[in-house]
N, C-alpha and C positions, 0 to 999 in steps of 0.2 A: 817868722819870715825874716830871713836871713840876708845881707845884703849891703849896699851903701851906703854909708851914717847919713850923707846925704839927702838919700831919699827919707828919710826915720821919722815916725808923728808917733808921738808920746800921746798912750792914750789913756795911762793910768788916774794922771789929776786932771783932764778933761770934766767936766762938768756935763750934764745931760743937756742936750741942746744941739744948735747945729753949728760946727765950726769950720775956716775956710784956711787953705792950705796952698802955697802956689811952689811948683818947682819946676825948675830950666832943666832941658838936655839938652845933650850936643852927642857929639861920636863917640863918647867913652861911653856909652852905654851899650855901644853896639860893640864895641872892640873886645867886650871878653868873651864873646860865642863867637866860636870859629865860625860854625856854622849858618850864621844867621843869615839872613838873604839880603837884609838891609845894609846897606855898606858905611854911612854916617847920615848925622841928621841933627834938628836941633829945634826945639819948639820951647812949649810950656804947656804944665799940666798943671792944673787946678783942682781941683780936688776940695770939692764940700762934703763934711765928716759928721753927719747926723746921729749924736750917742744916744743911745734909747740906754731902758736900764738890763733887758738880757741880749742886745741887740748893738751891733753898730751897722750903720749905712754907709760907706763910701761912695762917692760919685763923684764919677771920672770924667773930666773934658780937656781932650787933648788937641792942639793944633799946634802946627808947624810945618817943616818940611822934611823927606827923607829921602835919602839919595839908594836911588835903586839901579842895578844893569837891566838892559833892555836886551829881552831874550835873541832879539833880530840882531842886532847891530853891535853888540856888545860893548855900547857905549853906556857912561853914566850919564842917570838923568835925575833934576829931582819931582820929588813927585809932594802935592802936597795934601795932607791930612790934618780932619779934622771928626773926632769922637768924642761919641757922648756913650760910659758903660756905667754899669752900676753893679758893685761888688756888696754882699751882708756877710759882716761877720757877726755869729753867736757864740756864744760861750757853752764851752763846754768841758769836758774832763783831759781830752787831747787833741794835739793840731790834726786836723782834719780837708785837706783842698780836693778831694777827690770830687767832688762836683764843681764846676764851672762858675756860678752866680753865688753860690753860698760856701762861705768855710768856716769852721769851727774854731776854732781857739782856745785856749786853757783858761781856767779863772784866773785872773788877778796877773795876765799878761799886760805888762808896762809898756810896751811899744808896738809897733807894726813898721813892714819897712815895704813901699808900694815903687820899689825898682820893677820888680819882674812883673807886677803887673799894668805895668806902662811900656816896658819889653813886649810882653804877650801882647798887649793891644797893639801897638804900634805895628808886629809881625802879623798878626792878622788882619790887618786894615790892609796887608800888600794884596794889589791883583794876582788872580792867575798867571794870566799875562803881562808882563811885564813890555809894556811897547813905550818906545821912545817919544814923546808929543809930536814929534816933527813927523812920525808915519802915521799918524792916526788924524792928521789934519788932511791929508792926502785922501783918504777916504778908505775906503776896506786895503786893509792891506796887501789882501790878493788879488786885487784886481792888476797890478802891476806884473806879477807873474804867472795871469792865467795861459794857460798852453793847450794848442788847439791838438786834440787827440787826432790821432792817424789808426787807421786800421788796418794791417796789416792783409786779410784777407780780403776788403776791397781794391788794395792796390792791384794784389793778384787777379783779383778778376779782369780788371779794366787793361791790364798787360795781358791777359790771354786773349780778349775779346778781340785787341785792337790789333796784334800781330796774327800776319796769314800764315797756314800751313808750310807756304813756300817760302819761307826761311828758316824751315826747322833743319836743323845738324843735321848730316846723311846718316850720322848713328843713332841718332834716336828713330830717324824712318823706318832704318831697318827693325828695330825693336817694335815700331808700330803695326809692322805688315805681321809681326809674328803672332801681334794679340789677339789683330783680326783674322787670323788663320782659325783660332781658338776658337773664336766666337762663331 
């Protein structure tokens, strides 16, 4: 696990036991993913490190705040969080992350470095939606822009119903005598 010396817990002379860990962010952890959706932030993650002997426990509690755009308004807001995950690493013959809750590790690996997975948490703690507090204090968001539907085909009706024959165009009358000739 590659990453910020920053983030780094040396797990090689760790003892079996549980040990406690605390580390600050701020926006430089968002700043190297173009992509990311969180735009800065800045908390503390703590982190108690439970060493079994084929086994280690991570566990993650993160709180703070992170600054997100609000998909309406496109303004920034912060929004704040607070997580509790829990990662196992086990040992084994190669690095292994392909499941979610568990990964693998090689024997006699000397450190861990728990950046990305305070990235990952932090990006999955975002809503769906992304709303500003100030529109969600207001109550449903759409209730400010609901719009009353029109039907076009009852317009029509209540405009045929309500105008008399005796203003029809003299060109359409004539058209009309021709239909009822037909009939």
């Amino acid at each position: 696990m590659k990453g910020n010396k920053h983030f780094k817990i040396d797990i090689f002379g760790l003892k079996l036991g549980s040990h406690d860990f605390s580390f600050e962010f701020d926006k430089s952890l968002f700043e190297k993913n173009e992509d990311s959706v969180i735009e800065a932030g800045q908390g503390r993650c703590d982190i108690q490190l439970i060493k079994k002997e084929r086994l280690i426990e991570v566990n993650f509690d993160i709180s703070g705040t992170i600054v997100l755009l609000c998909d309406r308004s496109l303004e920034s807001f912060d929004y704040p969080i607070d997580i509790q995950e829990q990662l196992i690493l086990k040992y084994g013959e190669e690095f292994d992350d392909s499941q979610d809750d568990i990964w693998t590790i090689p024997d006699g690996q000397q450190s861990i470095n728990v950046e990305k997975n305070i990235f990952d948490y932090l990006t999955l703690a975002v809503p769906m939606k992304k709303i500003h507090p100030k529109f969600e204090e207001e109550g449903n968001e759409d209730d400010e822009y609901e719009l009353e539907l029109v039907y076009s085909s009852d317009v029509e009706e209540e405009e045929t119903e309500s105008t008399p024959e005796e203003e029809i165009d003299p060109r359409w009358a004539l058209l009309k005598n021709i239909k009822n000739k037909e009939n």
